[in-house]
N, C-alpha and C positions, 0 to 999 in steps of 0.2 A: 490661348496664351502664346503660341508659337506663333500666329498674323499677328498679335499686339505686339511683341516683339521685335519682328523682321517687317511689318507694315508692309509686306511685298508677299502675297500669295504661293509665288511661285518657291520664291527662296523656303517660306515657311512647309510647301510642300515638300520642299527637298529635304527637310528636315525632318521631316515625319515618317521620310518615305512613303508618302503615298502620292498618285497625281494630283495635278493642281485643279479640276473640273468637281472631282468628289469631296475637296477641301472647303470648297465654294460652295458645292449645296448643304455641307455637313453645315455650314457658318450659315447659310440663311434659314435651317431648320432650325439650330438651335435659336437665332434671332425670331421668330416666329412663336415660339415657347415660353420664351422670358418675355415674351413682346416688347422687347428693346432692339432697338438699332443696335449695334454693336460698331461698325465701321461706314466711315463713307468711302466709297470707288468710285475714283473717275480714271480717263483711258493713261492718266500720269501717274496716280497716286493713291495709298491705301493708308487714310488716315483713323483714329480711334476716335468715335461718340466720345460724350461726356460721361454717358449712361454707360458705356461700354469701359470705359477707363477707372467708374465707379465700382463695378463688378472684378474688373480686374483681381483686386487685394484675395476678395472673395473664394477666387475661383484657383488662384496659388494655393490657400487655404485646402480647396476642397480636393486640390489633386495631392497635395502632403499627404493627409488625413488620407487619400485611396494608398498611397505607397504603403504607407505605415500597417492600412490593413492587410494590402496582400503580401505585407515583409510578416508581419505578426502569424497569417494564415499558412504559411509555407512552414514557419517554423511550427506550429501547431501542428501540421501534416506530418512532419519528418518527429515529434515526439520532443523538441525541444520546446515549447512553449503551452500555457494553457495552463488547464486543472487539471489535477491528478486523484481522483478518489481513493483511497487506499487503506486498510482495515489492520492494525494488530490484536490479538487476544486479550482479555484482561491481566491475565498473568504473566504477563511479561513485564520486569522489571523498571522502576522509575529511569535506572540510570539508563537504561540499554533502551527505552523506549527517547530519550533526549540525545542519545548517540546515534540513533535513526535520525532524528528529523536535523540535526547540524548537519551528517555525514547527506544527506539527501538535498540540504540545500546549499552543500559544496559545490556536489553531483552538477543537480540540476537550480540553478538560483532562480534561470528565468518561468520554472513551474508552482504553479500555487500547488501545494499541498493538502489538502483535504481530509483527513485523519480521523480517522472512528474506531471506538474501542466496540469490538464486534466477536460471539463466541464461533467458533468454527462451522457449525452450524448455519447459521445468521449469513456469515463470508461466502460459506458454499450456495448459499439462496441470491444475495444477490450479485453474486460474479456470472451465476446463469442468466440473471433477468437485467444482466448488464449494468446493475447500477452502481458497480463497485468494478473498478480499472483492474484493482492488484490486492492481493492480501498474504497474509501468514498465516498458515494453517498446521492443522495438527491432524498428526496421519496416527492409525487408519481411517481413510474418507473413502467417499467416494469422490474420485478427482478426474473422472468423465469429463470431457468436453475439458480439462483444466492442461497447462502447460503448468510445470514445475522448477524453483530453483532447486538448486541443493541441498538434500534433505540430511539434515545436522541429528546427533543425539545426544541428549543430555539425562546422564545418568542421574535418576530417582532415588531419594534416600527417604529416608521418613523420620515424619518430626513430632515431638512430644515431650509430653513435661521431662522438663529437668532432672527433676528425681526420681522419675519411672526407674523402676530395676533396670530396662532394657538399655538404659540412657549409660547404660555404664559398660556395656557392651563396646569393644570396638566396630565391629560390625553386627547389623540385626539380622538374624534369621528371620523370614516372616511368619515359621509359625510361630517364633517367640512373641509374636502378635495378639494372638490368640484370648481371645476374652475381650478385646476390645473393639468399638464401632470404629468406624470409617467412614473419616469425610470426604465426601466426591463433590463437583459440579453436579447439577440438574444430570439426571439422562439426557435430555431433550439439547443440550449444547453437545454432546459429541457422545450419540448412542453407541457406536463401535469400540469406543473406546473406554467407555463406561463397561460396557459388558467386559469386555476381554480383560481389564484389567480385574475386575471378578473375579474370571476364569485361570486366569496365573494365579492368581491369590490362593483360590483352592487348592491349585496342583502344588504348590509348595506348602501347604498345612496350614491355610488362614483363611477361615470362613469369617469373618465381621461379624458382632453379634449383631449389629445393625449398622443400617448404611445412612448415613446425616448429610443430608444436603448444605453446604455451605458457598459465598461466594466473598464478601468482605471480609477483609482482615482482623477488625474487631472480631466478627462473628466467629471467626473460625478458631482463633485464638481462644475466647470464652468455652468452645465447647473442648481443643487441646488441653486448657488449664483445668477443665472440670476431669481430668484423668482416667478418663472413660471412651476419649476416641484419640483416632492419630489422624493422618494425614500425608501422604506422598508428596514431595514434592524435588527440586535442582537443590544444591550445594546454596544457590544465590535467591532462597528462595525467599518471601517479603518478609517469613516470622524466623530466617532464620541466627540473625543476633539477637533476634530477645532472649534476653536474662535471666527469665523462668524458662527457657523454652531448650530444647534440645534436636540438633540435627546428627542423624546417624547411617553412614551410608548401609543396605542391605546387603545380605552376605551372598554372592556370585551374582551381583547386579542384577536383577532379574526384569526387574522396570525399567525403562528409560520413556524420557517424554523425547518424540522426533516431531520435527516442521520443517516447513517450507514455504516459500514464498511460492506463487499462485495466480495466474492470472487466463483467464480465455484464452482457449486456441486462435491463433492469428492475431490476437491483440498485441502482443508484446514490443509494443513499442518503443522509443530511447529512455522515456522518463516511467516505462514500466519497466525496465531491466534495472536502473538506472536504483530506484526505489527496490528490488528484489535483490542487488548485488552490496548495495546497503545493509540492507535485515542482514544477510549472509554475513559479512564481516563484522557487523554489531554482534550476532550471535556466534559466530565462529571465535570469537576470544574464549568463551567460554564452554561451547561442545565439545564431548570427548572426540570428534571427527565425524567427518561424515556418514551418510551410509551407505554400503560398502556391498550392498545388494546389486541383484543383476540389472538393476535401472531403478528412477526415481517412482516408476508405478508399479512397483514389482512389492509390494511391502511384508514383512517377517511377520510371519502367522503368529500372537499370541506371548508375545516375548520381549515388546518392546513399548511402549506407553507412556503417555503425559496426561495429567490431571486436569 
């Protein structure tokens, strides 16, 4: 481009900064490649082939297309550009999961977003096997090998029929629990927190007379309405305006669900912050504040929980 241009070697090297000796064998290698003439030289003048003024259009063409790639790859590199994998849990709310992905594609416009509803579990398998940039997770985990945002709580209350006696409580005690199941997640999506939240249950006077695996809203609903189990869950939780259904916060908060955004050590790039400080202020409208522990991997023994 730069000989089609200036038709003078020298000038065209001077433009390139390079000598004009390695300009000249660079132009009969490539002529040699494409097996086209590209110019004729003679000791006056440096004019352009026909074949070579044909290629021309071409070769504008194909050096756009290289800027474009290495403007796009720099931005890729620095975290602004590219795909973003990124995971929240099922229970996280319709509005607050659409306040994520506007508030993230303010953030970051020029990132595709990649979004997977994934249980904690699930997040933590493939944030180690890399296939997953960033996610929201629910502590206690194990968050080895994990960088953390700011770990938020959101006080647990628990829900049940409408005209349950306890439904008329201001606050529930949980042993006023007592005689009824309880629905959890699978073990197998967040074992630590399956148990533990067990294990407070007993310490305050509420064994479950059994424990009901639930994960759909219908489902869980049919087995609340059948008056025989309950349910933990936030203030904003998905059953908590139905009209049969009753939310009650517990009496001295004894559960709370905590999360955090989550991503590989060393990964945390612009459009993985960018994606973590998102979640954070999506969910920070509605936590009772942060936590307030001596760091974000430091986590309260047995006394703080999400479903």
């Amino acid at each position: 481009m730069a000989v089609a241009e200036e038709l003078h070697f020298g000038r065209a090297a001077q433009r390139l900064g390079v000598a004009q000796p390695p300009l000249s064998q660079r132009i009969q290698r490539l002529e040699r490649e494409l097996g086209v003439r590209l110019f004729e030289r003679s000791s006056r003048q440096v004019t352009i082939t026909k074949g070579g003024a044909l290629l021309l259009d071409d070769a504008r063409q194909l050096l756009a297309r290289s800027d474009a790639l290495m403007a796009t790859a720099r931005r890729i590199q620095e975290g602004h550009s590219g795909l973003l994998r990124a995971a929240l849990p099922p229970d996280i709310a319709g509005e607050t999961v659409a306040a994520i992905l506007a508030g993230f594609q303010e953030r970051e416009g020029g990132v595709e977003l990649e979004l997977h509803e994934l249980q904690t579990a699930e997040q933590l398998a493939r944030l180690a096997s890399h296939e997953l940039d960033v996610g929201l997770i629910h502590h206690p985990c194990d968050v080895s090998g994990l960088e953390l945002g700011p770990v938020l709580r959101h006080e647990l209350g628990v829900l049940l029929p409408r005209d349950a006696p306890q439904a008329r409580l201001e606050t529930v005690p949980l042993a006023a629990l007592t005689g009824h199941d309880l629905i959890l997640s699978p073990r197998a999506h967040a074992p630590a927190v399956h148990d533990d939240l067990l294990t407070t249950c007993a310490r305050h006077g509420y064994t479950p007379t059994a424990v009901r695996h639930g994960q759909g809203p219908s489902f869980i609903r049919g087995l609340l309405l059948s008056g025989r189990a309950v349910a933990f869950g936030p203030r904003d939780a998905h059953h908590a305006g139905d009209p049969d259904l009753s939310w009650r916060p517990l009496s001295g908060a004894p559960l709370a669900r905590r999360h955090s955004a989550a991503w590989p050590k060393g990964r945390g790039d612009a459009a993985v912050r960018a994606f973590a400080d998102t979640v954070t202020d999506a969910l920070g409208r509605t936590a009772a504040g942060p936590d307030l522990s001596t760091g974000p991997l430091h986590l309260r023994p047995a006394a703080e929980y999400w479903i």
